[in-house]
C-alpha atoms as an extended CHARMM CRD file, in Angstrom:
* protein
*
       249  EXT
         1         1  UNK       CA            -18.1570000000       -2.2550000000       -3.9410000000  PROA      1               0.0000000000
         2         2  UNK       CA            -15.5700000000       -3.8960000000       -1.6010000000  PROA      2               0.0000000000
         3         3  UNK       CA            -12.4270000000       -2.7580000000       -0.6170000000  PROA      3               0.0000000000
         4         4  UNK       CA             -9.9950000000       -5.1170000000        0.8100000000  PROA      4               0.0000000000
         5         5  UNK       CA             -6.5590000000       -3.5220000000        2.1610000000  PROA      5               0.0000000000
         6         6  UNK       CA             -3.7210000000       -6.7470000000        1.8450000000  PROA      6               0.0000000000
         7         7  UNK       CA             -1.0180000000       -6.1640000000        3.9390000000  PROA      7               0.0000000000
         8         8  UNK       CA              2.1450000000       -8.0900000000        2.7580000000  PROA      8               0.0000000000
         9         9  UNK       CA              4.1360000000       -9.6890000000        5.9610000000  PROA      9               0.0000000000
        10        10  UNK       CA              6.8490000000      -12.2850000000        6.1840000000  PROA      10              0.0000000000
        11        11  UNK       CA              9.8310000000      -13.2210000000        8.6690000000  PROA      11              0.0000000000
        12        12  UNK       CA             12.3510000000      -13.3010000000        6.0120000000  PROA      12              0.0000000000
        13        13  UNK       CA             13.4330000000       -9.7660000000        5.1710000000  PROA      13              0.0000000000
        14        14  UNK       CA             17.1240000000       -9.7520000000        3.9260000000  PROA      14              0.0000000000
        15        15  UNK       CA             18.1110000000       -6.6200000000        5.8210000000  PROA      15              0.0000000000
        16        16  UNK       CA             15.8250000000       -6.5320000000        9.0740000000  PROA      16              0.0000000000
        17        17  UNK       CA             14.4710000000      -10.3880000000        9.5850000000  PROA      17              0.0000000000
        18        18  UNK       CA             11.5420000000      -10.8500000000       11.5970000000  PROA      18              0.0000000000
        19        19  UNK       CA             11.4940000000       -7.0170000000       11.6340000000  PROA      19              0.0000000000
        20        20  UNK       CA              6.9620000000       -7.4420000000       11.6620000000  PROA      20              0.0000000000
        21        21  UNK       CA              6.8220000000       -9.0080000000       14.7080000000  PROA      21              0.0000000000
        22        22  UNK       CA              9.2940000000       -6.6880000000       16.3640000000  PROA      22              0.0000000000
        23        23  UNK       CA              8.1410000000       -5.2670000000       19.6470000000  PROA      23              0.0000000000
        24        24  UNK       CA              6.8410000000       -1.2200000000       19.3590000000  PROA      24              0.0000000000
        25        25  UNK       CA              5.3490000000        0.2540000000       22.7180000000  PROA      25              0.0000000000
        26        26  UNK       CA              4.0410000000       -2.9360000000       23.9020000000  PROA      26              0.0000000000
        27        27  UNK       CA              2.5480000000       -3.7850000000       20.5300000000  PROA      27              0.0000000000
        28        28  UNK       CA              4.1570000000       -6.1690000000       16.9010000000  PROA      28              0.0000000000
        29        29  UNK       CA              4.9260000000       -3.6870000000       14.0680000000  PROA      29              0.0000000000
        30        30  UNK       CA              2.2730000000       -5.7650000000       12.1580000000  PROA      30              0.0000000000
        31        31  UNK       CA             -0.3970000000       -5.1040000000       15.0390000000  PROA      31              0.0000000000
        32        32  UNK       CA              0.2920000000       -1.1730000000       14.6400000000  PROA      32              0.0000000000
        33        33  UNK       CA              0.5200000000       -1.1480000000       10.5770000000  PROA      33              0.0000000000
        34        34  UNK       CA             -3.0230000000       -3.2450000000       10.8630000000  PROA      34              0.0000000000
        35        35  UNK       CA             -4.4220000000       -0.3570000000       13.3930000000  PROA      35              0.0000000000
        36        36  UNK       CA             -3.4870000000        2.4830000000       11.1310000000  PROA      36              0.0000000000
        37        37  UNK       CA             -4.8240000000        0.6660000000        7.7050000000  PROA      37              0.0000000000
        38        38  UNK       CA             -8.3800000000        0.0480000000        9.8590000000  PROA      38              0.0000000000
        39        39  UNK       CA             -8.3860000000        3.9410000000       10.7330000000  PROA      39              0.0000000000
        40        40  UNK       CA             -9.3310000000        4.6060000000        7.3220000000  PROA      40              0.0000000000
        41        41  UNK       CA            -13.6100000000        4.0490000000        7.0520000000  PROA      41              0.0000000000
        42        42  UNK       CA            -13.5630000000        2.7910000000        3.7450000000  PROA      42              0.0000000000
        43        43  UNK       CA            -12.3220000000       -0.5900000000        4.5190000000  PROA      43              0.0000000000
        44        44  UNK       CA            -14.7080000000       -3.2240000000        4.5930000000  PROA      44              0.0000000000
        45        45  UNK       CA            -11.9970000000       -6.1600000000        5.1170000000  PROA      45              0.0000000000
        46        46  UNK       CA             -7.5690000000       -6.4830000000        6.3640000000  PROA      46              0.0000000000
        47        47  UNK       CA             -5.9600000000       -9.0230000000        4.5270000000  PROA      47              0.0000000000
        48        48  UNK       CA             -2.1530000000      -10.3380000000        5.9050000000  PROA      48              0.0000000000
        49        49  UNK       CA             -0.9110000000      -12.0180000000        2.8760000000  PROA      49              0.0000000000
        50        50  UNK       CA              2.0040000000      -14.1530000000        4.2310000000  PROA      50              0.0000000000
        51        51  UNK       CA              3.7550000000      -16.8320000000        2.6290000000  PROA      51              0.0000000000
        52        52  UNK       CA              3.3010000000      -20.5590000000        3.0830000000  PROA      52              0.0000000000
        53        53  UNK       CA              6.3830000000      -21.4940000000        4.5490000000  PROA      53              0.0000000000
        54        54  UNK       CA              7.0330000000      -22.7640000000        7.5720000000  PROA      54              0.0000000000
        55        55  UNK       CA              9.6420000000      -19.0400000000        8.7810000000  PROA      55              0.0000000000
        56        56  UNK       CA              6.1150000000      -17.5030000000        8.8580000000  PROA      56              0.0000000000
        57        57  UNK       CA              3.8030000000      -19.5110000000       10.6860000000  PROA      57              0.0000000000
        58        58  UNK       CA              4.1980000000      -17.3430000000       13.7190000000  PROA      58              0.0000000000
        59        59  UNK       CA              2.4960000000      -14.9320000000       11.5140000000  PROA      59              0.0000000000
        60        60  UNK       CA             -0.6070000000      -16.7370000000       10.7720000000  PROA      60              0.0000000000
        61        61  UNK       CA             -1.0770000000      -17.2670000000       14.4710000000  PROA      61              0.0000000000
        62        62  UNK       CA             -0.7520000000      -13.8930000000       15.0540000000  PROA      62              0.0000000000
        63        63  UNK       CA             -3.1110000000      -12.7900000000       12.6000000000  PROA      63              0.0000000000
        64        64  UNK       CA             -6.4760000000      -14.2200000000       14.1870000000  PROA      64              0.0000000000
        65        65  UNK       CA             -5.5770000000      -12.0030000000       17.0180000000  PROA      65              0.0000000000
        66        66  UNK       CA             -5.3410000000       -9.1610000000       15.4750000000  PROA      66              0.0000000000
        67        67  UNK       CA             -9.1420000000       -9.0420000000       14.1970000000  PROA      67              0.0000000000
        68        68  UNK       CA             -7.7400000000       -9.3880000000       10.6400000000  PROA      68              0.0000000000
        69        69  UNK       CA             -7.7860000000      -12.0950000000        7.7600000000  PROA      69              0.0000000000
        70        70  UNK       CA             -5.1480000000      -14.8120000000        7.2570000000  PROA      70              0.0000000000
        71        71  UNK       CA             -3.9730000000      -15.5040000000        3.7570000000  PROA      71              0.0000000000
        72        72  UNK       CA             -1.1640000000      -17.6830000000        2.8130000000  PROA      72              0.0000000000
        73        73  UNK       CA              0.5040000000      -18.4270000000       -0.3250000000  PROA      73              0.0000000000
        74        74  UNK       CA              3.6980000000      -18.1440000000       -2.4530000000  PROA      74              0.0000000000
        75        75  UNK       CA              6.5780000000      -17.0400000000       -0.9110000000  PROA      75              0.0000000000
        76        76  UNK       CA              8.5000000000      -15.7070000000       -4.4730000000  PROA      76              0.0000000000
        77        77  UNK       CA              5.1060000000      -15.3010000000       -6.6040000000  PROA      77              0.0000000000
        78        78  UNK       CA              3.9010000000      -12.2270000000       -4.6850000000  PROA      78              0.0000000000
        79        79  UNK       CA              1.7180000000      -11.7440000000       -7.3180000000  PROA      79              0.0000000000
        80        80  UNK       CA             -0.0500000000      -14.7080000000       -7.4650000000  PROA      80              0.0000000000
        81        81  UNK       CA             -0.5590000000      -14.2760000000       -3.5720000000  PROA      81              0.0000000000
        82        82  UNK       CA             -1.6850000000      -10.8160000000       -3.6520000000  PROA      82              0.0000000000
        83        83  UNK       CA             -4.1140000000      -11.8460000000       -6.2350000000  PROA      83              0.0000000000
        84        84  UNK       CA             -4.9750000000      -15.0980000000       -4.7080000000  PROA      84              0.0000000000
        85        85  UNK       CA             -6.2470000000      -12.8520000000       -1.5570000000  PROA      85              0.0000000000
        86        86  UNK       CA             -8.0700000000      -10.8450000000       -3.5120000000  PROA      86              0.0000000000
        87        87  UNK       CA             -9.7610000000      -13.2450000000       -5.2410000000  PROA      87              0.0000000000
        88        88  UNK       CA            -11.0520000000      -15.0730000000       -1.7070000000  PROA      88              0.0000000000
        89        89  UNK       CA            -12.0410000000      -11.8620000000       -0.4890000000  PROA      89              0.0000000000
        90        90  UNK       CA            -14.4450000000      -10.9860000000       -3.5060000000  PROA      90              0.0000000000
        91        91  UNK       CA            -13.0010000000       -7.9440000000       -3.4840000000  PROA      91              0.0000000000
        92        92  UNK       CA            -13.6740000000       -4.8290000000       -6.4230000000  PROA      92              0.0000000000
        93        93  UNK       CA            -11.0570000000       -2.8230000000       -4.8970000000  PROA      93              0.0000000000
        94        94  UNK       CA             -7.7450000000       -3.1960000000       -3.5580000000  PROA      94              0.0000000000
        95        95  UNK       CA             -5.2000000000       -1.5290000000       -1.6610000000  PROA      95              0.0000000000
        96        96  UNK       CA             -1.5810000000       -2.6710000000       -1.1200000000  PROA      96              0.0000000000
        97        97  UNK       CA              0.0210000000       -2.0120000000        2.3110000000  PROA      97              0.0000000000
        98        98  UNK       CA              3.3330000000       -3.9430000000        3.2730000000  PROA      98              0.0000000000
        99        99  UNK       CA              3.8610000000       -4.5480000000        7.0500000000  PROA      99              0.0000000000
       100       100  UNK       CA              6.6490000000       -3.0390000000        7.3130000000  PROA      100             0.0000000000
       101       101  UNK       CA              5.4770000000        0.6160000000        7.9140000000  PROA      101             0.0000000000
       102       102  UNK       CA              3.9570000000        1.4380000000       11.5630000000  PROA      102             0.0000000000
       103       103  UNK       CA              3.9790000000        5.2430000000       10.4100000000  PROA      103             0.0000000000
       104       104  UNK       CA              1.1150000000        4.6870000000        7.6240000000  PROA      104             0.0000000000
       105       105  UNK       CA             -1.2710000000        6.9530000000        7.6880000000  PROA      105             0.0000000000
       106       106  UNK       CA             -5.2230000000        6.1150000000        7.4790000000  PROA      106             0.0000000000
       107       107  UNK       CA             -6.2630000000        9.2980000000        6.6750000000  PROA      107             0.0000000000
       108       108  UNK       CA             -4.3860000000        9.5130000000        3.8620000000  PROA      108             0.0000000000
       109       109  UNK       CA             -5.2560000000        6.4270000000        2.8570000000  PROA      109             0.0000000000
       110       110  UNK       CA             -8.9810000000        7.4660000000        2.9590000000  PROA      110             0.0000000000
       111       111  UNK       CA             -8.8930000000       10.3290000000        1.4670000000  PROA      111             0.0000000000
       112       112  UNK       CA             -7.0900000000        7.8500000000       -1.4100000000  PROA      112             0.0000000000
       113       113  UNK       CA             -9.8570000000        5.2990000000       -1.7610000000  PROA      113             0.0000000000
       114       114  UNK       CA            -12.2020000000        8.4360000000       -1.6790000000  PROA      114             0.0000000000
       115       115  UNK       CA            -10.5150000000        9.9210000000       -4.7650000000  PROA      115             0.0000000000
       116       116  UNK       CA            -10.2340000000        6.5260000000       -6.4240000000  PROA      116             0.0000000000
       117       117  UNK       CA            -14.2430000000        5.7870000000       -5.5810000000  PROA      117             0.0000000000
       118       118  UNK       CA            -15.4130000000        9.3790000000       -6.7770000000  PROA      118             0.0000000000
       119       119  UNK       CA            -13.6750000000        9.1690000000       -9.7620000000  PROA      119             0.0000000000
       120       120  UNK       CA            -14.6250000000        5.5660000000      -10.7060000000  PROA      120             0.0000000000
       121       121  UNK       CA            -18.2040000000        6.2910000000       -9.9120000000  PROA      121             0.0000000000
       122       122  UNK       CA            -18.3150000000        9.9130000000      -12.3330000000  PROA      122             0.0000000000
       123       123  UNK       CA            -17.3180000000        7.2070000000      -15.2960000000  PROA      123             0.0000000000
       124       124  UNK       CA            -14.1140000000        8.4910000000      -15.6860000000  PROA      124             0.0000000000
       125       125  UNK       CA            -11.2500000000        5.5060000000      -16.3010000000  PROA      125             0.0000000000
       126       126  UNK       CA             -9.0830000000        4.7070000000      -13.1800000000  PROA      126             0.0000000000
       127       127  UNK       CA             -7.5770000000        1.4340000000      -13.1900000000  PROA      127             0.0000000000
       128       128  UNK       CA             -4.6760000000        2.3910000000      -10.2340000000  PROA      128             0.0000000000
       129       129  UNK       CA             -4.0310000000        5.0460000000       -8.0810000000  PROA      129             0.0000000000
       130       130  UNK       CA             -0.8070000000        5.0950000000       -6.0850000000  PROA      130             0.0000000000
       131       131  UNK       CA              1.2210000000        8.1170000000       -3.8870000000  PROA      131             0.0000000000
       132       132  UNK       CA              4.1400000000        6.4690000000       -5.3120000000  PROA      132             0.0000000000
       133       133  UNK       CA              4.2150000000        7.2640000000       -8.7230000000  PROA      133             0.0000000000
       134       134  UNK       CA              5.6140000000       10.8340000000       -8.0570000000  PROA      134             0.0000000000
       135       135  UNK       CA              6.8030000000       11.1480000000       -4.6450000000  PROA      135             0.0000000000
       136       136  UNK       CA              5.5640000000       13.8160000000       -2.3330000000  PROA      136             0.0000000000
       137       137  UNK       CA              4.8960000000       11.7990000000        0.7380000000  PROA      137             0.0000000000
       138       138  UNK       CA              7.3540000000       10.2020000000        3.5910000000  PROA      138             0.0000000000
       139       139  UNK       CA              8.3000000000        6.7570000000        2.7250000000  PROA      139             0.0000000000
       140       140  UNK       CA              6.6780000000        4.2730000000        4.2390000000  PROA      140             0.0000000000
       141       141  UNK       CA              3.1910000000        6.0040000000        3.8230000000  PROA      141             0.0000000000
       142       142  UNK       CA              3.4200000000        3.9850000000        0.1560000000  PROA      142             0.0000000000
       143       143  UNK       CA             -0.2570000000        2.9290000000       -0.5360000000  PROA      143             0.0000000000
       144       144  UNK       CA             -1.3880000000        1.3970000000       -3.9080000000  PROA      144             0.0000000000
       145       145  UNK       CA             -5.1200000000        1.3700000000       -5.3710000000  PROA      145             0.0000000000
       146       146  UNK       CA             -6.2400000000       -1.3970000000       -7.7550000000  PROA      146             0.0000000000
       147       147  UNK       CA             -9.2440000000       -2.2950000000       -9.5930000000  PROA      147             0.0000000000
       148       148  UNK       CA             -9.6500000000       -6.0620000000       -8.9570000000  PROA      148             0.0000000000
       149       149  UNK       CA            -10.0110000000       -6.2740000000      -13.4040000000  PROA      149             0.0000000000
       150       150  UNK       CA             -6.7310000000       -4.7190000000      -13.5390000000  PROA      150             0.0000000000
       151       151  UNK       CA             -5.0380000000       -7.1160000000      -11.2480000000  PROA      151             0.0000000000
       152       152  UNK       CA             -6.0750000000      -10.2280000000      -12.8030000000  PROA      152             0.0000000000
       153       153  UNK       CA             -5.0020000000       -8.9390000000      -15.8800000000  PROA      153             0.0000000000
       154       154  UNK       CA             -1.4760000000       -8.4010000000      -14.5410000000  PROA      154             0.0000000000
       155       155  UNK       CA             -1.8680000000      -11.7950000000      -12.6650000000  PROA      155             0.0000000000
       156       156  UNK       CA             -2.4920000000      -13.8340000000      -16.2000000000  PROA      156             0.0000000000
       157       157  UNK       CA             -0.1330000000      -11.6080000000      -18.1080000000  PROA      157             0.0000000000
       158       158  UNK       CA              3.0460000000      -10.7230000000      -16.1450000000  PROA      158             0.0000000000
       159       159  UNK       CA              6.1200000000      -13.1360000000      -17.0930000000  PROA      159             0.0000000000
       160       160  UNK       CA              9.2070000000      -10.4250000000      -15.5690000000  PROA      160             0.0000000000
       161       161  UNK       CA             10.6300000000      -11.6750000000      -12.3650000000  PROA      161             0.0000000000
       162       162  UNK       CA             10.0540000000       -8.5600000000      -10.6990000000  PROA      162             0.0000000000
       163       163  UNK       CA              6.8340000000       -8.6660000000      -11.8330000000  PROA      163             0.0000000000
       164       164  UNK       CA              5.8610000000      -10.9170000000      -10.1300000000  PROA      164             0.0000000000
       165       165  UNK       CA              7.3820000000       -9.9520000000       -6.8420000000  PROA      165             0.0000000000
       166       166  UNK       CA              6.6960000000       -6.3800000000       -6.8820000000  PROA      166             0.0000000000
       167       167  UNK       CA              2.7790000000       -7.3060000000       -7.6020000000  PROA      167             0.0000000000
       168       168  UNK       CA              2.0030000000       -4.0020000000       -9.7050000000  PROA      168             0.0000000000
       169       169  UNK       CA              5.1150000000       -3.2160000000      -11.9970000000  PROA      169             0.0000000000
       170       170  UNK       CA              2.9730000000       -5.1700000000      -15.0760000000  PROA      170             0.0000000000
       171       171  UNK       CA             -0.0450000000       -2.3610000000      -13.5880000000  PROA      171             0.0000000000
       172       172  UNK       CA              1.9750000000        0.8910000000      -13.6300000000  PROA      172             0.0000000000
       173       173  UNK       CA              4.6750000000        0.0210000000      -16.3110000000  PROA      173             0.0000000000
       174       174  UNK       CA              1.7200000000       -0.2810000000      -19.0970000000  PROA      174             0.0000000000
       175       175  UNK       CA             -0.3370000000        3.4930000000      -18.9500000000  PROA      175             0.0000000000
       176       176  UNK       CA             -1.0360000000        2.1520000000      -22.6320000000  PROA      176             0.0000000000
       177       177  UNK       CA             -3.4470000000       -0.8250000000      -21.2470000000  PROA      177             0.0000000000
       178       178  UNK       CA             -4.1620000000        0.8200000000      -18.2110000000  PROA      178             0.0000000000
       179       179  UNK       CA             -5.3870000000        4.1770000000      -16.3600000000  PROA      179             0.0000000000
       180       180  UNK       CA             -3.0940000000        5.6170000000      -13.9140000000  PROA      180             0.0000000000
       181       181  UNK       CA             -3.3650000000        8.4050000000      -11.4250000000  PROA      181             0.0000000000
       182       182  UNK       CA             -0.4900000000        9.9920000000       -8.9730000000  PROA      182             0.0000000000
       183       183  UNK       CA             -2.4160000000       11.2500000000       -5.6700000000  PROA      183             0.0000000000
       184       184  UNK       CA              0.6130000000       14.3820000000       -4.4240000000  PROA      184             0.0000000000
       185       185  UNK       CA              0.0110000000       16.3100000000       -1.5830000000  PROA      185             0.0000000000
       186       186  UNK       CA              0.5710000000       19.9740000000       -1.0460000000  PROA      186             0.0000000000
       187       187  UNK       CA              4.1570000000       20.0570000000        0.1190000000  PROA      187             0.0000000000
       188       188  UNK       CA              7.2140000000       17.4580000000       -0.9560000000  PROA      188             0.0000000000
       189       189  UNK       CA              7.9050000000       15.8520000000        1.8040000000  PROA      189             0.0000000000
       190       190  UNK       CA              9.7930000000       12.7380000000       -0.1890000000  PROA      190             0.0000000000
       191       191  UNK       CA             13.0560000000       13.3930000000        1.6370000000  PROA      191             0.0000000000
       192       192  UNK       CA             11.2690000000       11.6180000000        5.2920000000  PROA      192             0.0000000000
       193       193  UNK       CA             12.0240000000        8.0500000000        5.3280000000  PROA      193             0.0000000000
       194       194  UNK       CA              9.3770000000        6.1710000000        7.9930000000  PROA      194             0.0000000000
       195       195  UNK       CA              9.7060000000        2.5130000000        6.6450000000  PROA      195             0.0000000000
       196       196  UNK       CA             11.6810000000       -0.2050000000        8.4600000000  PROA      196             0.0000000000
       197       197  UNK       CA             14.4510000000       -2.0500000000        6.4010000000  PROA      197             0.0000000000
       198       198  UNK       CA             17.0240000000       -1.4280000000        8.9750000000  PROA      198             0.0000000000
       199       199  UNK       CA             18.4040000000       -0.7450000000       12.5220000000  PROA      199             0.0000000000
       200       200  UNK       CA             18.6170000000        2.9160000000       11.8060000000  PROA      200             0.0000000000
       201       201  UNK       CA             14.9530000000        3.1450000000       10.5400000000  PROA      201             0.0000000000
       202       202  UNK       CA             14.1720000000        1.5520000000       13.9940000000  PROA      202             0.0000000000
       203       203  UNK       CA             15.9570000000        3.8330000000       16.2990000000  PROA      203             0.0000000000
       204       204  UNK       CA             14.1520000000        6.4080000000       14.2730000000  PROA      204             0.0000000000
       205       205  UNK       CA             10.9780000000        4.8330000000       14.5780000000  PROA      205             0.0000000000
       206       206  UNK       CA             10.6960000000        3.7660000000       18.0160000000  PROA      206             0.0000000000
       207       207  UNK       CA             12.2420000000        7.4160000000       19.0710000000  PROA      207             0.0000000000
       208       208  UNK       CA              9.3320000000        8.6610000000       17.0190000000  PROA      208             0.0000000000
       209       209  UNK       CA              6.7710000000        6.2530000000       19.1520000000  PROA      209             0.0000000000
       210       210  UNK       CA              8.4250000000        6.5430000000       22.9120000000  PROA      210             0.0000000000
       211       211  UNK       CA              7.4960000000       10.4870000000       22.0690000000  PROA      211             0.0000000000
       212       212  UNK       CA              4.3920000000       10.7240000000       20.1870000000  PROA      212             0.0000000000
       213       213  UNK       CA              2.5020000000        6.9160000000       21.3930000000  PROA      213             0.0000000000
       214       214  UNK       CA             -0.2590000000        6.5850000000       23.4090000000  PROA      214             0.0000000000
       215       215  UNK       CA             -3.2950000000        4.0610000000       23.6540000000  PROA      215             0.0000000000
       216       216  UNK       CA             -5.9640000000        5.6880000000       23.2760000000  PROA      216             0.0000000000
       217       217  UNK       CA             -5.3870000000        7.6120000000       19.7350000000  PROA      217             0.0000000000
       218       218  UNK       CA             -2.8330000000        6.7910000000       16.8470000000  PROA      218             0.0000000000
       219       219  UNK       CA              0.2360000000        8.7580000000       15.9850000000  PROA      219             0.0000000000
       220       220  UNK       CA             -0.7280000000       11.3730000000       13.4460000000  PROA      220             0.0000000000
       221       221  UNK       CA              1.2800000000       12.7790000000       10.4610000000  PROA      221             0.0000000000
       222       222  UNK       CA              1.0540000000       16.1320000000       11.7640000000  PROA      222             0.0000000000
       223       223  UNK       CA              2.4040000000       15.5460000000       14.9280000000  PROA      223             0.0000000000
       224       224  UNK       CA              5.6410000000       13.4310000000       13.3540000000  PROA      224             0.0000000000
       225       225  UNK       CA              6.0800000000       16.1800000000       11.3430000000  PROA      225             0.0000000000
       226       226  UNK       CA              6.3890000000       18.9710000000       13.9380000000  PROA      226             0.0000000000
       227       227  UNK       CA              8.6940000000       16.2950000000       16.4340000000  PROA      227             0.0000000000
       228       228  UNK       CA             11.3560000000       16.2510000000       13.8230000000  PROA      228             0.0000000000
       229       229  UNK       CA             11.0460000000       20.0870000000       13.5380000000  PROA      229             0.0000000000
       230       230  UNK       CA             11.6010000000       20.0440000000       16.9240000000  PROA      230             0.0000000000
       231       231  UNK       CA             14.3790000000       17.4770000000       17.4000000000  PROA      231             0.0000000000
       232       232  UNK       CA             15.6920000000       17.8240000000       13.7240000000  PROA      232             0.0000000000
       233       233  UNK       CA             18.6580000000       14.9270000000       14.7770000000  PROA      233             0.0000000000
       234       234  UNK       CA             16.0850000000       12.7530000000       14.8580000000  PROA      234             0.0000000000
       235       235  UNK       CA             15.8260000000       12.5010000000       10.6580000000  PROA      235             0.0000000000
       236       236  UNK       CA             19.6040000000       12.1460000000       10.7240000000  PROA      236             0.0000000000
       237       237  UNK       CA             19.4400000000        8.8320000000       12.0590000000  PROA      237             0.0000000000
       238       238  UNK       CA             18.5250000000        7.0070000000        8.8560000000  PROA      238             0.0000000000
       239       239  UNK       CA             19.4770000000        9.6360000000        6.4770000000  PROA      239             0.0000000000
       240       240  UNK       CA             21.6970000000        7.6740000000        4.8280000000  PROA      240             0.0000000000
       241       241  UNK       CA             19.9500000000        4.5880000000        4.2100000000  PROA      241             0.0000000000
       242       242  UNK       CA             19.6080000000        3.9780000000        0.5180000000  PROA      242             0.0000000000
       243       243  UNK       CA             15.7180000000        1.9430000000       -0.7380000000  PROA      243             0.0000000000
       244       244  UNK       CA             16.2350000000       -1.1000000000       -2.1600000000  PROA      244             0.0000000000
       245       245  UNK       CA             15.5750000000       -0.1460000000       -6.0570000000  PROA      245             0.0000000000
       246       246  UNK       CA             12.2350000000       -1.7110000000       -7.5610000000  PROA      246             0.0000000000
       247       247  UNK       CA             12.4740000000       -2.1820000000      -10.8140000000  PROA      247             0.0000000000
       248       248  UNK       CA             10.5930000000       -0.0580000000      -13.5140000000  PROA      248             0.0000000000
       249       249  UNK       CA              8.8970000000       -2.3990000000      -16.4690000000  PROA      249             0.0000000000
């Protein structure tokens, strides 16, 4: 079996633009979100599924550097892109990472595509697994599991707008055509918000990394955790930013 991770990048955010390439400790945001999807064993192959216009072509020059896989394609079809990438790759699995979260944790993510792997492999039906479905984890830990069947189903099928730009609404909306599975952890720690949409997420996030950051090992969840038990004003600094809803099918 082959597991691809696609990471979704491009320059044009509407709230933070050019927020991937942003400088962190010396490294882009995309170089660090690459770094902590490769922590987790599983994955035989990174994907950066960009767009193909010209706004992201400092992207794909990026990407070669980065020991990771260059895909281009539609800027408003995400879908089709996502799928596209998949397709190149061969892959049987897929997980969906978007580069805008430098706090993603590989472990998690393994322990994920173990879950999804064990419970394919006993026979039982799992078309997607996803820590989104129910949250219990920070935002911007969001990972996504999808049998490659699955997604070119929702590829041929999905005609919704924001099903095509989200990539899995068709997937999750539909637990009639397909098998779904929430992976919750222990505690509910939904209230953290780690993603980067705006200048408040980054003064949170680059507080967190002038702390915690060093080159030889990667930021764990654990340690975030106990800094913003310690310095509890820290969460307060993007407290009040409200997600950008996705809509539900």
């Amino acid at each position: 079996m082959t597991i691809a991770a696609i990471i979704q990048a491009r320059m044009s955010s509407t709230r933070l633009p050019g927020k991937v390439l942003r400088l962190l400790c010396g490294k882009t945001i995309l170089a660090h979100v690459i770094d902590r999807v490769r922590a987790s064993r599983a994955i035989d192959e990174i994907i950066v599924a960009t767009t193909d216009q010209p706004a992201d072509d400092s992207i794909g020059a990026l990407v070669p550097m980065l020991d990771a896989t260059l895909f281009r394609g539609s800027e408003d079809d995400v879908l089709s892109r996502f799928y596209c990438a998949a397709l190149a790759a061969k892959a049987d699995t897929i997980v969906r990472v978007t580069a805008d979260c430098p706090l993603f944790d590989g472990v998690l993510l393994h322990a994920m595509i173990e879950e999804f792997t064990v419970q394919r492999r006993r026979g039982e039906p799992l078309d997607y697994l996803s820590n989104t479905l129910s949250r219990t984890y920070p935002r911007g830990l969001d990972a996504e599991i999808v049998d490659f069947a699955a997604l070119e189903r929702a590829q041929r099928d999905a005609t919704q707008p924001f099903e095509r730009e989200h990539v899995t609404p068709y997937i999750y909306g539909h637990p009639e055509w397909f098998a779904l599975k929430n992976f919750a952890g222990t505690a509910d720690l939904s209230h953290h918000r780690w993603t980067l949409d705006t200048e408040e997420d980054w003064r949170l996030i680059e507080a967190i990394y002038t702390a915690l950051y060093r080159k030889d090992r990667l930021i764990g969840t654990p340690e975030i955790l106990d800094l913003l038990d310690r310095q509890p004003a820290l969460a307060t600094l993007n407290a009040h930013i409200v997600q950008k809803a996705t809509p539900r099918a």
